[in-house]
N, C-alpha and C positions, 0 to 999 in steps of 0.2 A: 504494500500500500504506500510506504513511504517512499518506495523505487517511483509510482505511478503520479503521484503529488508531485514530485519534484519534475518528471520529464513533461508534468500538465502546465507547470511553472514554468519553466523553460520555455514552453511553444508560445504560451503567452508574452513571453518579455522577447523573446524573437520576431514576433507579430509587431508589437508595438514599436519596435525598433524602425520597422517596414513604415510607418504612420506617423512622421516627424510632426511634431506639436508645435503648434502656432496659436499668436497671441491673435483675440480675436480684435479689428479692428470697427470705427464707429462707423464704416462700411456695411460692414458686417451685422450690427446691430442696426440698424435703420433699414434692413431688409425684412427684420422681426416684425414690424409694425404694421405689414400685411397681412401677417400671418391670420391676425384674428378672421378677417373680414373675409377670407376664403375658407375657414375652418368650418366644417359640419356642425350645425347647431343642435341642440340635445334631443335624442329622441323621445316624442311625444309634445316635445315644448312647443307653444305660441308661437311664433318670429312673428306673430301680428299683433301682441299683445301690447299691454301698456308694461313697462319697463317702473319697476320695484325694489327702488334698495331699503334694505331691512338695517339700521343700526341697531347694535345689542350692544349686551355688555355683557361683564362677570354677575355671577349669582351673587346675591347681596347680604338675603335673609336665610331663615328657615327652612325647614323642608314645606313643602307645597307652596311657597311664596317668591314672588322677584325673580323667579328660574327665567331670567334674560336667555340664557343659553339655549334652554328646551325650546322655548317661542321661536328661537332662530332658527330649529331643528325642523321643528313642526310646522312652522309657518313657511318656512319656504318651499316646503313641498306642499301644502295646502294651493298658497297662490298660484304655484307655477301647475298644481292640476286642475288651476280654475282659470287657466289661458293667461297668467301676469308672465313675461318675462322679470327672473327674480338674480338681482346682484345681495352682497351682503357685506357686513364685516363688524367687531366689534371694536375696531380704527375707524374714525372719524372720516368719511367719503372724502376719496382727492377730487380736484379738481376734474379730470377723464369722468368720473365715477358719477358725478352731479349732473355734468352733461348731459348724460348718457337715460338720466331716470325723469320719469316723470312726474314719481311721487316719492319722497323718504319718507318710511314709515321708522319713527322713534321709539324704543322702548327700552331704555337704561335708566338706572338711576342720576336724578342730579346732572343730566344731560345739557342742562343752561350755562352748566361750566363749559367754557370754549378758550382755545386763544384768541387773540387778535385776530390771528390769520387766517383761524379755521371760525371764527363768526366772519369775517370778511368775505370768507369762499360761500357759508350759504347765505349772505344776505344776496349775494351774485345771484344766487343759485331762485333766491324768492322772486329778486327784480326781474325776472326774465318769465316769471309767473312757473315756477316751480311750486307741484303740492307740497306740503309737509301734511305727518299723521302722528300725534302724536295718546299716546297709552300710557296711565298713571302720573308717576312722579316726575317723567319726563323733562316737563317743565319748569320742575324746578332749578333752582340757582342761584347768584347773589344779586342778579339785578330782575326780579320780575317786571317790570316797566319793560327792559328793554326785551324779555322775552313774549312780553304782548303782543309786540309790533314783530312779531315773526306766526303764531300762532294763536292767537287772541287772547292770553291771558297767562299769567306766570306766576309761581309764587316761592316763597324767599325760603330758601335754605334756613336750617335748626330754629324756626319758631316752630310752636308748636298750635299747628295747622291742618290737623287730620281728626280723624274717628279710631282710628286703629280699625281692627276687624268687628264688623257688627251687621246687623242682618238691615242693609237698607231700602226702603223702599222708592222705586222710581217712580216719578210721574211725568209720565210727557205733555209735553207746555207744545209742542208744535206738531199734532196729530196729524198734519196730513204732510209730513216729512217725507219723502221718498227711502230716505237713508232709515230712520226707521223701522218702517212697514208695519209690521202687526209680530215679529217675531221677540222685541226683548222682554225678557219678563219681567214682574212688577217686584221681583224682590230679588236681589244679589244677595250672599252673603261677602263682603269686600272691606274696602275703606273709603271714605268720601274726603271732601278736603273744601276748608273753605278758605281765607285771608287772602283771596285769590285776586289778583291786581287784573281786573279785565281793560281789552280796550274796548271803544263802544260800538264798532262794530260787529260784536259777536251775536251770533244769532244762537239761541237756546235750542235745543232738541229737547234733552230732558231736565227734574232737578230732583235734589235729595235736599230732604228734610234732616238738620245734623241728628242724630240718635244722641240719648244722654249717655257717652264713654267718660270714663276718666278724661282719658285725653282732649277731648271736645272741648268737658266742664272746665279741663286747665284752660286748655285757648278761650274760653269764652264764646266756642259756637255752635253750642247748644239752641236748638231750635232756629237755628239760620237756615234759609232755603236759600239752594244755592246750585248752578249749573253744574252738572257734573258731565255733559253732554254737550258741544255745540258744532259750529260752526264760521267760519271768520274768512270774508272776503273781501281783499284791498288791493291795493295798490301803492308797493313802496315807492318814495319819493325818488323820481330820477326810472323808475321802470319802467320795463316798456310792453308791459302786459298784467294784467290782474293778474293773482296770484289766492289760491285758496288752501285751506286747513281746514282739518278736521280733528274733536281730542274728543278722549274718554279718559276721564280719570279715575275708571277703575282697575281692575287688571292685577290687584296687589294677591291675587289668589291664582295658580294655573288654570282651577277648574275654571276661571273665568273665561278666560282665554281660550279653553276647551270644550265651552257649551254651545253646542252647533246653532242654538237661534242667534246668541250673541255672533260667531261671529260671520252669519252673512249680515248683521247689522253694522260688523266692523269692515268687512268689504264692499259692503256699500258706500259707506264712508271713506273708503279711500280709492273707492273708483271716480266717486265726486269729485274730490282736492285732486285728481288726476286729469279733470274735467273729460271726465268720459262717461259715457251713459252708466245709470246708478245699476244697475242688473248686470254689468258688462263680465263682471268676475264670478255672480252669485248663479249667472243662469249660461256659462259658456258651457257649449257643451264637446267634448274633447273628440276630434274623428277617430272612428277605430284605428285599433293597433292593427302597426303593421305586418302581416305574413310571416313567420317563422319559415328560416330555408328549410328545404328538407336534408335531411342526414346525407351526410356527404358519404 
């Protein structure tokens, strides 16, 4: 065995010997950049669909809670077999990656934190009437103000601004929503959130009434009704097209995220902020699979 090792060793560095190594020149990689655009696209997937990048993050909390990760798992193959082409990452989308989408759908914790650079790439990304979608905490950050003017409403990191987990009940303030429809149910078990800095153009879907939590009774929003549901369509200053959002600020439970009425409510929602027809995702219907060869 060790005679055979070694003479399998040998043919190998004999081979390579044959195949002089060269440093690759910026020739060379600037041929790459075709690459993509003649590459076979996945089988089964859209090419006509609307284009969906998904930001996650690291898992935060608990078991059953803030699983960013599983939602990246689950939901990208959710969207991508209801006709979205689907990008992702739980890196902040480059410049290529923004382009390319016509809705960011959010769901990280604490997401309002940005640099400079990367709140400069999607304010880019809004003025050009790019969707955002954003689910929970998302929103959150140190400047809620400035995260209004991107999704209609924001609210500030470590007050305390939430329900914690309590069974709440929804009530829809705009019944004849398309995003809607007659699928969410009238009670979640989740968390709600109020201190929430809106801008005035958000338009309401649903609202919760705060339940009396501990944590409510600390913040003081105990019995606040308050949007947990909207909608927000503008036009940043210097843009050169409306731009629309859609938020849900529940989602701090998986089952949330995993209850089939919820989420053709939540692909409605982000087929709108995509501006494309609200059914486009919830009723595509996939052509059949293709032909298995037969046995060779």
């Amino acid at each position: 065995m060790h005679a055979l090792n070694k003479m399998l060793l040998g043919g190998a560095v004999a081979l390579a010997a044959l195949v002089p190594a060269s440093a690759q020149t910026a020739k060379d990689y600037a041929r790459y950049s075709t690459y993509m655009e003649k590459a076979p696209h996945a089988q089964g997937q859209n090419t006509k669909g609307m284009h969906i990048f998904l930001l996650g993050g690291l898992k935060s909390h608990g078991p059953g809670a803030h699983d960013y990760p599983h939602w990246m798992d689950t939901w990208s193959k959710l969207l991508t077999e209801h006709g979205a082409v689907v990008d992702g990452s739980f890196s902040f989308p480059s410049e290529e990656q923004l382009k390319a989408a016509d809705v960011v759908v959010i769901y990280r914790g604490d997401a309002g934190y940005m640099t400079p650079e990367q709140r400069a790439r999607l304010q880019a990304y809004v003025k050009r009437g790019g969707g955002l979608v954003t689910f929970h905490d998302s929103l959150c950050g140190p400047d809620p103000a400035d995260m209004a003017t991107l999704v209609g409403a924001g609210k500030k990191h470590g007050e305390t601004n939430y329900t914690w987990t309590a069974t709440l009940d929804y009530n829809v303030v705009d019944k004849d929503s398309p995003i809607i429809g007659k699928d969410m149910p009238v009670q979640i078990y989740d968390e709600a959130f109020f201190k929430l800095n809106f801008a005035p153009e958000v338009h309401p879907i649903l609202t919760v009434t705060m339940p009396d939590t501990p944590s409510a009774r600390k913040g003081g929003g105990v019995g606040q009704t308050i949007p947990q549901m909207w909608t927000y369509e503008h036009t940043v200053a210097g843009g050169t097209a409306p731009a629309r959002a859609f938020v849900w600020m529940q989602g701090h439970m998986v089952d949330s995220l995993e209850d089939p009425a919820i989420r053709k409510v939540l692909m409605r929602g982000i087929a709108w902020a995509g501006k494309r027809p609200e059914t486009e995702l919830t009723d595509f219907v996939a052509p059949p699979p293709r032909m298995m060869r037969p046995a060779q």
